[in-house]
N, C-alpha and C positions, 0 to 999 in steps of 0.2 A: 704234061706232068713231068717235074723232073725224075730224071730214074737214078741219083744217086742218093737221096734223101727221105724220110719218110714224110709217105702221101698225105699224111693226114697233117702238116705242119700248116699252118692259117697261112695264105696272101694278102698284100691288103686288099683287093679285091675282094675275098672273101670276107673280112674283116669288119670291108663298109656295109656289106649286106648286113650288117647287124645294127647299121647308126642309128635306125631309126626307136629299133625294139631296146636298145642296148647303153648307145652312148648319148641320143642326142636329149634327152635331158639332164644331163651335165654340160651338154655344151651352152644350152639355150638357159641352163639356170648359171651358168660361168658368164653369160650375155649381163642378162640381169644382175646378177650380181655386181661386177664392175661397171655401172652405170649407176647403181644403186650407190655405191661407195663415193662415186667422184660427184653426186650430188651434195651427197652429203657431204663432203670435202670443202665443196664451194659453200653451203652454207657455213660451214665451219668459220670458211676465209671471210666473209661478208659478216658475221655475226663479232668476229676480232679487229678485223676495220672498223665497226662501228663504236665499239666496246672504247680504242682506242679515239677514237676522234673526237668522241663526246667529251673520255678524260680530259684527252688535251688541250679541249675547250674550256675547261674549268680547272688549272694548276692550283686556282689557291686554296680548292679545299682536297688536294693528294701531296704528298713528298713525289719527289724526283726519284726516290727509289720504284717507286708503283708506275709511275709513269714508265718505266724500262721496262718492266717488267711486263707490261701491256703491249709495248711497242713490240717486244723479243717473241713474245706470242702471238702478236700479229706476223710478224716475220714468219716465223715459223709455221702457222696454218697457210700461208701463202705459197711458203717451198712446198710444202708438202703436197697440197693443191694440184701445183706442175709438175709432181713426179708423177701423183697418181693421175691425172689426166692423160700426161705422155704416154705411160704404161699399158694403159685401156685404151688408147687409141689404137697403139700399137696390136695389143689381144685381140680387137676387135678386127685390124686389116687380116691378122692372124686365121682368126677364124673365117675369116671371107676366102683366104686363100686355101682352108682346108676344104670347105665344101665346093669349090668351083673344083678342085683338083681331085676330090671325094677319098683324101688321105689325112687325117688328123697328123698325121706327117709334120706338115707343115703350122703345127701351133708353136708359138712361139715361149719354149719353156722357161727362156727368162724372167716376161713378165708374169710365168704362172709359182715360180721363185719370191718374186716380189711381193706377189699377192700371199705368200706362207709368212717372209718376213713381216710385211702390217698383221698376220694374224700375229704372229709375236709377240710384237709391239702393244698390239689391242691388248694384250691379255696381259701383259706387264701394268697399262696403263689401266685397267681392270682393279688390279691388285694397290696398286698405288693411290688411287681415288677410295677403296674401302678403309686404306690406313688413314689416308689425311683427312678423310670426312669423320671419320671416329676425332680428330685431335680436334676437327674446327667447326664442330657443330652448330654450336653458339655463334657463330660470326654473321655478321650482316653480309648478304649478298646482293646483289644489282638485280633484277628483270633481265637485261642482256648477259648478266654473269652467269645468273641460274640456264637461260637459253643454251648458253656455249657450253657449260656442262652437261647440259641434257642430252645434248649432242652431240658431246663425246663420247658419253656412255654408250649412246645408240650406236656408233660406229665403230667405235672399239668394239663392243658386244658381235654386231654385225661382220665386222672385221675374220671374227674367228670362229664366228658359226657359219658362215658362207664358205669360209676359205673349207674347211674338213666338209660338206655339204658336196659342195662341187669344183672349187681348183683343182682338191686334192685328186678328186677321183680322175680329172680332164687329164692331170700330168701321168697320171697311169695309163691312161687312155692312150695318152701319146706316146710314151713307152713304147707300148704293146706294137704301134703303129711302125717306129722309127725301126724296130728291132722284126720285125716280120719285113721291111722295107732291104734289112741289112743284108737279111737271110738270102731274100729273091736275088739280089745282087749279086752274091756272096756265087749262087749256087750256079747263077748265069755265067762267073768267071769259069768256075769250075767247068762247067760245061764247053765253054769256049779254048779251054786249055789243049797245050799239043798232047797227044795220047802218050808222047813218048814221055812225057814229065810224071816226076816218080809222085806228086803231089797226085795228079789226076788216077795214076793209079792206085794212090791208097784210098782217097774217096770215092772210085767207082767198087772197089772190096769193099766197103763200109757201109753200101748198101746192103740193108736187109733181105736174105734171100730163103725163098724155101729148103729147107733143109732134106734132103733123101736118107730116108733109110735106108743103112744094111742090114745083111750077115739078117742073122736071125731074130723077131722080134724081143723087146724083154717084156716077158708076162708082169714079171715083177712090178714094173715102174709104171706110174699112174700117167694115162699122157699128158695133165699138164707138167709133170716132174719131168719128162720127155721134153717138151718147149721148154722150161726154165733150163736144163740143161744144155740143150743147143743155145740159148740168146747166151750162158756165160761164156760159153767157149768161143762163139761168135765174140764178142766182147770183148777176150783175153786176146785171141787174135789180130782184132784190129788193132789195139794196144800197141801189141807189143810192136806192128808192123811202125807205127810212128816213134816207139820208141826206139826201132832200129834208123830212124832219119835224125840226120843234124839237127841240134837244138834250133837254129834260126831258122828252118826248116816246118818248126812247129810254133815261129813268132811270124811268121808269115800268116800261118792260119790264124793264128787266133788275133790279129790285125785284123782280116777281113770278117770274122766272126764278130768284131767289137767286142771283144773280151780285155776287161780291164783288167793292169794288175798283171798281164800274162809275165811279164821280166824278173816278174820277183818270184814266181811261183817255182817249184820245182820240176824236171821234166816229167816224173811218173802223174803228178798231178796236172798238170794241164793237159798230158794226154786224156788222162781220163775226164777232164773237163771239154776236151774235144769233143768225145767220143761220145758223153752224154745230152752236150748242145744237137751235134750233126744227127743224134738217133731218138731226139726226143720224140715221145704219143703226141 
């Protein structure tokens, strides 16, 4: 156990002990899901090739305007196809590489990025099919037009109820994962640090320690006003000990803390941002 930090901060070790009860029905409904999306993708593309092929089989009863416009759609469910295939492949070696390694660590938060932006998308495209169907009620549509519709909706819909269901929650997941990964690290350096380095000394004082009473009890004060008192003074102390170090001194730490943002912050604040990362329950 490390002895500069507090015990009770998660490993991932400890972390995975939870995948079962905790995280892996996000991961296994994140499975499904993007399998589920790039099916429907390919029928997308296969229902716009076809749409497309029959038109073009019969020009003399469409303008060249509709025929683009068939063609550009076809075009376009076909990119689209190959981004989200690429994407799900990739999620997928993603998530093979987290349970062999047993660290959500290793998910790939890109393509779980990706999968927020199609909720997006979905939900714009959502919004756009209840305007244009309100203006073109009346209009005659195809068998395969109505298909490609149907299936848009389904995927758009699907799009952004899957993504909040379980992306969302995997990319938290992974969070929790990369940032307890940072910590171990983090505290491994520390540990390995020369004793003579003014770093190592301010992080082994910034462990929480038992406090001694003196001098005479007070009847007065309730003992937990007794503990809240010692953790602030404990508290003001460590403070103040990094705020007597160089500022690059404390861009150092909060580098290997992964604390964003640390250059622009002031120094009384990112001490106390230290001091509440390193002594978090």
């Amino acid at each position: 156990m490390n002895p500069f930090f507090n015990k009770n901060t998660p490993t991932v070790e400890e972390l995975w002990k939870d995948e079962k009860s905790k995280y892996r029905k996000f991961a296994v409904g994140s499975v499904v899901s993007s399998v589920f999306l790039s099916l429907l993708s390919i029928a997308l593309c296969l229902v716009s090739i076809f749409i497309f092929a029959l038109g073009d089989s019969s020009t003399q009863d469409q303008g060249q305007n509709r025929i683009s416009d068939k063609y550009a759609s076809m075009v376009i469910q076909c990119i689209s196809l190959v981004i989200i295939l690429f994407i799900t492949i990739k999620f997928l070696i993603s998530i093979k590489n987290s349970y062999r390694n047993k660290s959500f660590e290793h998910l790939n938060l890109g393509t779980l990025m990706v999968f927020g932006f199609i909720s997006f998308i979905g939900f714009i495209e959502i919004l756009g099919f209840l305007i244009y169907h309100q203006n073109t009620s009346n209009s005659y549509l195809e068998p395969l037009q109505i298909t490609r519709i149907v299936l848009n909706i389904i995927f758009s819909l699907a799009s952004v109820v899957l993504y909040y269901a379980f992306f969302r929650n995997l990319r938290i997941i992974a969070a929790k994962f990369i940032n307890a990964r940072n910590f171990e690290l983090f505290t491994k350096e520390v540990e390995n640090m020369d004793p003579s380095n003014p770093l190592y000394n301010l992080f082994k004082s910034m462990a929480p320690e038992k406090q001694e009473m003196t001098g005479k009890p007070n009847t007065v004060e309730e003992p937990a006003e007794i503990i809240d008192n010692d953790n602030k003074e404990h508290k003001k102390q460590q403070i103040q000990k990094m705020l007597d170090l160089p500022i690059q001194n404390l861009y150092i730490i909060a580098e290997k803390l992964n604390i964003s943002g640390y250059d622009k912050m002031d120094k009384e604040e990112l001490a106390n941002l230290i001091y509440e990362i390193t002594n978090k329950k």
